[in-house]
C-alpha positions, 0 to 999 in steps of 0.5 A: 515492478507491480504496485500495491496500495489503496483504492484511493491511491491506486485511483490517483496513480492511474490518473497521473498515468493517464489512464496508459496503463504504463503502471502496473498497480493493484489495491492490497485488500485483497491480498494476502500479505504474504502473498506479495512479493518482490513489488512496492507498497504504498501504504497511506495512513492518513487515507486509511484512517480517514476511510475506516472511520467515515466509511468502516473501511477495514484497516489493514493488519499489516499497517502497524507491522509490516511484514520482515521483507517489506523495507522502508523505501521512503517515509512522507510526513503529512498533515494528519501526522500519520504519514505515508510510506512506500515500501520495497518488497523483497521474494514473499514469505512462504510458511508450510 
């Protein structure tokens, strides 16, 4: 399944992939939230509060409300308390 996350994420992935491209991942700013579907998202709180206040960073507006069809998969307390969660992303959200 393709995985969506921040810059910062996607970079470390790709990196503990070694760079083979055996993973499919993509940043998830430039989505639109109900454009994704059926993938995880991985979504680092502490990263994007740290990146919003040292680099005015948007923060996503789906971090406090997640869409209904994203599921919790797993939540990682972290030092900074804001934690990091990945979640399994069910079909997406179509809205006439």
């Amino acid at each position: 399944k393709l995985i969506y996350a921040d810059n910062r994420t996607k970079s470390i992935l790709e990196y503990l992939d070694g760079f083979n491209n055996n993973i499919k991942i993509e940043s998830f700013y430039e989505k639109n939230v109900n454009e994704i579907g059926n993938s995880y998202v991985i979504v680092d709180k502490d990263y994007l509060f740290y990146a919003n206040k040292n680099y005015q960073k948007e923060i996503p507006s789906f971090l406090d409300h997640p869409p209904r069809h994203w599921n919790i998969l797993k939540h990682f307390n972290t030092i900074e308390n804001y934690g990091c969660t990945i979640y399994e992303v069910g079909d997406k959200i179509f809205f006439k």
